[in-house]
C-alpha positions as CSV (number, residue, x, y, z in Angstrom):
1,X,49.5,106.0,116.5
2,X,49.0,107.8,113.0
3,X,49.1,104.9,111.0
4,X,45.5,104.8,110.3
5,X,44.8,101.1,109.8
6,X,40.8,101.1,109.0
7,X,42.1,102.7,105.7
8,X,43.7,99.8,104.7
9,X,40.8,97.3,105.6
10,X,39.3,97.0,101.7
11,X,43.1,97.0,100.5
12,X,44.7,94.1,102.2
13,X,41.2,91.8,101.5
14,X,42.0,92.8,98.1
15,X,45.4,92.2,98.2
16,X,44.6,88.7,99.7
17,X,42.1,87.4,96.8
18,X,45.4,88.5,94.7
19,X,47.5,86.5,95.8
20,X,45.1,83.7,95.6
21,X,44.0,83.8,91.9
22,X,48.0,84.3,91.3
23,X,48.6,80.6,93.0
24,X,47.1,79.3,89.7
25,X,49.4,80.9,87.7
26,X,52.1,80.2,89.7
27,X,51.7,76.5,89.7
28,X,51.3,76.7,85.8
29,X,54.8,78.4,85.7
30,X,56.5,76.2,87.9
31,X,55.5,73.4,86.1
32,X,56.5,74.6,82.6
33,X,59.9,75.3,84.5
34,X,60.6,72.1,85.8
35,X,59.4,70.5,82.4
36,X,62.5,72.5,80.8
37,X,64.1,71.7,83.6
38,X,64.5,67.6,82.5
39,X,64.4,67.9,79.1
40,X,67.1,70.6,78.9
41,X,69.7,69.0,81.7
42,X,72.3,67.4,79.6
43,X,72.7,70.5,77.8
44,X,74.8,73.0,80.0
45,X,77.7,72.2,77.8
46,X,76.1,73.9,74.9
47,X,74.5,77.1,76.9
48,X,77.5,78.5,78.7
49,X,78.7,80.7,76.7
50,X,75.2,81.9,75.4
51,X,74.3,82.2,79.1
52,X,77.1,84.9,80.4
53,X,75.9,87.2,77.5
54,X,72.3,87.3,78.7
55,X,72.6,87.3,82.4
56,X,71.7,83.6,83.0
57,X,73.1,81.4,86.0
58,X,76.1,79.0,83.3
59,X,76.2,75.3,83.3
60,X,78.9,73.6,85.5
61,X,79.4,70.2,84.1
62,X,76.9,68.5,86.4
63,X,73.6,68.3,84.4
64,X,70.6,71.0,85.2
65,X,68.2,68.7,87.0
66,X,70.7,66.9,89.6
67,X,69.6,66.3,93.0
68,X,72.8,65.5,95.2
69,X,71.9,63.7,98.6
70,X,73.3,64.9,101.8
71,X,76.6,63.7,102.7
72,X,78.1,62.7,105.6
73,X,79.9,65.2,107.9
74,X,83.0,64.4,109.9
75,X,81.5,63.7,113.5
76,X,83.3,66.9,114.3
77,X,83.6,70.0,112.5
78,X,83.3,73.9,113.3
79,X,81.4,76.6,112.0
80,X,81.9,79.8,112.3
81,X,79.0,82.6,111.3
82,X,79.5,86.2,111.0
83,X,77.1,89.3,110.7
84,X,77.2,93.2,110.7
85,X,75.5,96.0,111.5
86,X,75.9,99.9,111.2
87,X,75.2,103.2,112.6
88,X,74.8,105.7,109.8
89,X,76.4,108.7,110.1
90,X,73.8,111.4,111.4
91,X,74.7,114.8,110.1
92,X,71.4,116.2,112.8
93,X,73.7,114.3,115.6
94,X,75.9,116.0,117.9
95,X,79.1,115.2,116.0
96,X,79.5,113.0,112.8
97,X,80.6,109.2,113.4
98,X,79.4,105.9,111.9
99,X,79.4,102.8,113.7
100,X,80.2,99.5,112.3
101,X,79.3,96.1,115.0
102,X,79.9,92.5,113.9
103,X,79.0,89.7,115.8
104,X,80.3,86.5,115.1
105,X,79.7,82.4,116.9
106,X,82.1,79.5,116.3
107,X,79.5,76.3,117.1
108,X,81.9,73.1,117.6
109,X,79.9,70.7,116.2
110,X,80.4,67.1,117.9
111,X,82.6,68.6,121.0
112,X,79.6,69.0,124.0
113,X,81.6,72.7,123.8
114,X,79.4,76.4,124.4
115,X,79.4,77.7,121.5
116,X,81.9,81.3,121.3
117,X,79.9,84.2,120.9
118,X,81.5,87.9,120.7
119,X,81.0,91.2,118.8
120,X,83.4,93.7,118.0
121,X,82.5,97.3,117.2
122,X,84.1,99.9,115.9
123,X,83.7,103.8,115.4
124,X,84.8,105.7,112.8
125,X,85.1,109.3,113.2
126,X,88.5,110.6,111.8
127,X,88.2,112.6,108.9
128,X,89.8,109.6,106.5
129,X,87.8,107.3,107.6
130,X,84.4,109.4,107.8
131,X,85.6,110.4,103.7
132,X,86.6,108.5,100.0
133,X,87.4,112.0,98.4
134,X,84.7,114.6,98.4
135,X,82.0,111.7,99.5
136,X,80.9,111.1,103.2
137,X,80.7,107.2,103.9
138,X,77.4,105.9,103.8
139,X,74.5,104.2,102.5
140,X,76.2,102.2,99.8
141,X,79.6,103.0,101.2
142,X,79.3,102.0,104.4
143,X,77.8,98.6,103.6
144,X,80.9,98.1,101.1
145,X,82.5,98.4,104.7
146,X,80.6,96.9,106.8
147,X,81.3,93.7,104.5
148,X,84.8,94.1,104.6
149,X,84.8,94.0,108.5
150,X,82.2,91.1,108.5
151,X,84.7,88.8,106.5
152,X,87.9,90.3,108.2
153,X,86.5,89.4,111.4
154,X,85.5,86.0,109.7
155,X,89.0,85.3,108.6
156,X,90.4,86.1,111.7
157,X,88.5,83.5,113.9
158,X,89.1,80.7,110.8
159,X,93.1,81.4,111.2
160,X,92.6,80.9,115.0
161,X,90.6,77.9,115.0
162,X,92.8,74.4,115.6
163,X,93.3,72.3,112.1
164,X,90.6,70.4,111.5
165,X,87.2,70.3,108.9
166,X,85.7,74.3,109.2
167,X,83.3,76.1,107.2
168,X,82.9,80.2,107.5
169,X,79.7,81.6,107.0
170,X,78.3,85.0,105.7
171,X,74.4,85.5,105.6
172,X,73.7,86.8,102.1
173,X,76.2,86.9,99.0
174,X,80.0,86.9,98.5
175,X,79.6,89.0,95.5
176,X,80.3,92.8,96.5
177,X,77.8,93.8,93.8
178,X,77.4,97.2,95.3
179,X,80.9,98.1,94.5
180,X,79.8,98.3,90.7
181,X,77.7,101.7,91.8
182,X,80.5,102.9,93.6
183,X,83.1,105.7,92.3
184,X,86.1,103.9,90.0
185,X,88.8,105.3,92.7
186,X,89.7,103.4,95.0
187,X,87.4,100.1,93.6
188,X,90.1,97.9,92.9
189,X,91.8,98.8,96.8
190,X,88.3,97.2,98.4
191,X,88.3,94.6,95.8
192,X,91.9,93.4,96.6
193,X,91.4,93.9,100.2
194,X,88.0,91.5,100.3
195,X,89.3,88.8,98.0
196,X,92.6,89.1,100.2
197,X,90.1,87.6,103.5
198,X,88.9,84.9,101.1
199,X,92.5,83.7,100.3
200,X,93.4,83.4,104.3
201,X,90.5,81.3,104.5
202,X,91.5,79.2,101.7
203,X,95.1,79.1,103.1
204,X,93.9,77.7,106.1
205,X,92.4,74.7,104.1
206,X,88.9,75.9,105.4
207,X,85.4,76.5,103.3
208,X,83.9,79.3,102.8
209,X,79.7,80.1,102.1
210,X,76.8,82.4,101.8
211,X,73.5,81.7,103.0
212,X,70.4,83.2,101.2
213,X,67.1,82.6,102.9
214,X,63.9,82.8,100.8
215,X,66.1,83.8,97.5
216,X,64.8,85.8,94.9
217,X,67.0,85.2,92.0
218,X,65.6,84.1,88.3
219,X,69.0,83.4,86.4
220,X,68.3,80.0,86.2
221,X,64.6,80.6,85.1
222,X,66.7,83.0,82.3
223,X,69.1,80.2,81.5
224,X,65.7,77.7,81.0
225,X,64.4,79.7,78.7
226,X,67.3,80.3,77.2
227,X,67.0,76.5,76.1
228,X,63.6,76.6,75.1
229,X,65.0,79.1,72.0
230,X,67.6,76.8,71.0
231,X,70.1,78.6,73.2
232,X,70.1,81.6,71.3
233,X,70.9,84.4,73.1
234,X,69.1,86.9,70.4
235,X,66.3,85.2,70.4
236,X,65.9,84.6,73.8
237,X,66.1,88.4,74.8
238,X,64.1,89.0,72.4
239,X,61.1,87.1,73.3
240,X,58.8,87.0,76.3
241,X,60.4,84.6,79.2
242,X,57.2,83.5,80.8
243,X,59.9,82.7,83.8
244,X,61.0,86.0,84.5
245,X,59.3,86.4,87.8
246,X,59.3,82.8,89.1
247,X,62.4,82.3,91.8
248,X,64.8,79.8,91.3
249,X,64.1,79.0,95.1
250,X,60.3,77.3,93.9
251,X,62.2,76.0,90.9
252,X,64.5,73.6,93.3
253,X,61.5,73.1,95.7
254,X,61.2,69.5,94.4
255,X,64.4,68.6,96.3
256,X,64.3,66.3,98.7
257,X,65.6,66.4,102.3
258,X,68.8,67.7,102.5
259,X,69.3,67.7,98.8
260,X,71.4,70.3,96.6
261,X,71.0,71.1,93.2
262,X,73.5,71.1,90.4
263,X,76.3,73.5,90.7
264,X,75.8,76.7,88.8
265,X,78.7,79.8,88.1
266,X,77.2,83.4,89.0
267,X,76.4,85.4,85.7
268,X,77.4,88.6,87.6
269,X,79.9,90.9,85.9
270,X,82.3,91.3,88.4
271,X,82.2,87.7,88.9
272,X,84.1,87.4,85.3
273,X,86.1,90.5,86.0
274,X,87.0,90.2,89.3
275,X,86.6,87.3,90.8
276,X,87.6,84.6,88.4
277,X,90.7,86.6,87.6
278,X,91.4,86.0,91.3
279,X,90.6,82.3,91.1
280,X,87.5,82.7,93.1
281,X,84.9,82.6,90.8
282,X,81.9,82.2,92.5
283,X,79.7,79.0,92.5
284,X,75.8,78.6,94.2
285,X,73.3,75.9,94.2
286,X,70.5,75.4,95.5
287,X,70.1,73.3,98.8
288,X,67.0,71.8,100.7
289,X,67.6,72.5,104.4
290,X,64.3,71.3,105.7
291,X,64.6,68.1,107.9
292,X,62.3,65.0,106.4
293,X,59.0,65.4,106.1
294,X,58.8,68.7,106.5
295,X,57.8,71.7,103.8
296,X,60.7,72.4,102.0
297,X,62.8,74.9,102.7
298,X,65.1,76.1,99.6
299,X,67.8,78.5,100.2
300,X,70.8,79.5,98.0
301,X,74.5,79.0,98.7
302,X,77.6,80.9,97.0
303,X,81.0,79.3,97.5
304,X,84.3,80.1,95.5
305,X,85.4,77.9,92.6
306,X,88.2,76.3,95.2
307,X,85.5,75.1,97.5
308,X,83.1,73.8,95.1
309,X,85.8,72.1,93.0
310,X,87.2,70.0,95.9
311,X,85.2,67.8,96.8
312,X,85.6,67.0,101.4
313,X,85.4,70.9,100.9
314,X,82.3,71.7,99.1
315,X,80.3,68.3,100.9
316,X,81.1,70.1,104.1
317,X,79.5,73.4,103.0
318,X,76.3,71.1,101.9
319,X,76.2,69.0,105.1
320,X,77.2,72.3,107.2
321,X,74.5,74.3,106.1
322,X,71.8,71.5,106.2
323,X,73.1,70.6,110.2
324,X,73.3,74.2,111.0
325,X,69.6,74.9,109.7
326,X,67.8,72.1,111.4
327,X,69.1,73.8,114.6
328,X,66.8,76.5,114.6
329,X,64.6,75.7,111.8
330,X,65.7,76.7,108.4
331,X,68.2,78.8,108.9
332,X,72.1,78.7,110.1
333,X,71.8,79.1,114.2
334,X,75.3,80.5,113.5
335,X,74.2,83.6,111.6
336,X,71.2,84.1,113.8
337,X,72.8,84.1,116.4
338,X,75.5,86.2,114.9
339,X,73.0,88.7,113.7
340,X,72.1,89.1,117.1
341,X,75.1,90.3,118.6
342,X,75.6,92.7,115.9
343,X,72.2,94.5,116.2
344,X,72.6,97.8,117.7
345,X,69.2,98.8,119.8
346,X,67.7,102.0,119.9
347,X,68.6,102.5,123.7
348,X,72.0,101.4,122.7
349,X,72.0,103.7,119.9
350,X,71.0,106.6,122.2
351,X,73.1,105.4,125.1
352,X,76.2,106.0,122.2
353,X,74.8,109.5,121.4
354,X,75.3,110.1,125.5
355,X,78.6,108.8,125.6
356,X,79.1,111.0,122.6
357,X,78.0,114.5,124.3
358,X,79.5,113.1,127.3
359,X,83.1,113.2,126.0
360,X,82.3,116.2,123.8
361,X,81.9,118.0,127.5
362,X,84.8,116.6,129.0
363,X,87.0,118.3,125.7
364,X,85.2,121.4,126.4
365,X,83.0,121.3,123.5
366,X,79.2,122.4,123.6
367,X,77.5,119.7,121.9
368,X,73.9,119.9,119.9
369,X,72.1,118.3,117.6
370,X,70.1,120.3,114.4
371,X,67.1,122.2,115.1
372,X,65.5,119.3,112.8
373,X,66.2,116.4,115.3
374,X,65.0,118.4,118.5
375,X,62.1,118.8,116.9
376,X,61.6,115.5,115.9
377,X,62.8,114.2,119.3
378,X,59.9,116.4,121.0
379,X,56.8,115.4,118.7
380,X,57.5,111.9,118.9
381,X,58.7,111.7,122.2
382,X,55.2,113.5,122.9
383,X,53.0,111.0,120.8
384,X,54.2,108.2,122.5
């Protein structure tokens, strides 16, 4: 153990009387918030425009401080969750590879059925796939594909599932924000190619969602404040927002039960570039999955415009979600589950690297890793 904790004794009671004397603060905030909140709802209309130019979560037409109920569900409908992982490419391993692993449950909801779990792996070790021109795929890369292969695999079980009332779920966003630090070549391929899984969803007349757990986001503590200056979007960059640190999560915390906010329209540039051109302009709100009586729990949900502007469609992603989380307790049983199947453990991980020397041996190749990754290997190995 070399993590000397006694060092950190004075540091963490520090940290934990800041926290405290930051509650006050907090609750000040929050309140000032939700005050803009009421006065301000009838006024999307007049801020949309103002709040694309500044970054703010835009209007829909329902008014700011809604609170929509939980609907009813059809007494049967399927969900289906899906989640990745990924071995990086190791350029200390024996040979260069990257693994991607999704693991996916449909839950039948209403049928008495076992609920379907798999995972599907796959390794990449060709030269095109382990390159995008002179760049080796990872980090940023490999999570551009690893998302790809989540919603593939997503779109695949929808299209196979019987007709009747089904939501997909992905655990996190729909937006491929990462793409916008990626290279220009070849963007528009991966951006055609993941809007082309949405529309086989839609096609099959199922909904589509993104779960957020504990979100972090402020746009709509931007687009308050926005408000509060008149709506100017000058004046409100220009000026202190007092809200800038305060989630949108604690915003929505007043919701009851069950409850979702007011629709909102991602302020995200390649939501206006990309997305909407596409006809999938992505919606969120804010939903309450905490079962009555209990502390809220506030999460955030992205759907494309086709799902939240029909109505059976975007109801089922609301009462989905809500059913889903009260499973396990505030979150979607289908995306923990799915999670699990697509972690990749460190024995697995260095039962792979076997396989891997294995079947270097057997084409008469004398695998090793670096120098750097023996050593490493030996020291901790040793401390253990």
């Amino acid at each position: 153990m070399t993590l000397e904790l006694n060092r950190l004794t004075n540091a963490v009671a520090e940290m934990g009387r800041t926290i405290a004397g930051q509650e006050q603060t907090f609750e000040r905030l929050l309140a000032q918030a939700r005050t803009w909140l009421a006065e301000f709802s009838d006024q999307g209309g007049a801020l949309r425009d103002a709040a694309l130019k500044i970054g703010a979560a835009v209007p829909t037409t329902e008014p700011l401080a809604a609170a929509f109920p939980l609907p009813h569900v059809p007494p049967r409908f399927t969900v289906i969750g899906a989640d990745g992982a990924q071995i990086q490419p190791d350029r200390h391993g024996l040979a260069l590879y990257y693994l991607i692993n999704v693991g996916s449950l449909v839950y039948r909801h209403g049928s008495g059925e076992t609920p379907q779990a798999r995972s599907v792996p796959q390794l990449c070790f060709r030269e095109q796939e382990l390159y995008e021109g002179a760049l080796l795929v990872s980090g940023n890369l490999l999570d551009v594909r690893r998302d790809l292969a989540e919603l593939t695999h997503l779109a695949d079980l929808v299209e196979a599932e019987p007709a009747g009332p089904t939501l997909a779920l992905v655990d996190g966003t729909l937006l491929m924000w990462l793409m916008e630090d990626l290279p220009a070549q070849g963007r528009k391929e991966k951006f055609d190619a993941y809007l082309a899984q949405l529309d086989r969803i839609r096609r099959k007349g199922a909904a589509v969602a993104a779960f957020t757990s504990r979100p972090r986001y402020t746009e709509v503590g931007k687009l308050l404040h926005l408000a509060a200056m008149g709506g100017d979007p000058r004046q409100a960059e220009g000026q202190p927002n007092p809200l800038e640190r305060l989630p949108d999560g604690d915003i929505f915390a007043f919701l009851a039960s069950g409850e979702r906010s007011a629709l909102f329209v991602s302020p995200k540039p390649i939501n206006a570039t990309v997305y909407t051109s596409e006809g999938h302009t992505i919606h969120l709100c804010y939903v309450n999955v905490a079962g009555a009586g209990e502390k809220p729990v506030v999460a955030r949900v992205e759907m494309p415009a086709w799902v939240a502007e029909t109505p059976p469609l975007l109801e089922l992603v609301h009462g989905g979600v809500v059913a889903q989380s009260r499973i396990v307790g505030g979150f979607p049983y289908v995306l923990a589950r799915a999670d699990e199947l697509a972690y990749v453990s460190g024995p697995e991980r260095q039962r792979l690297e076997e396989m891997v020397g294995t079947a270097m041996l057997a084409a008469g190749l004398s695998p090793s890793a670096s120098s750097k990754a023996l050593y490493k290997s030996m020291t901790r190995r040793a401390g253990r």
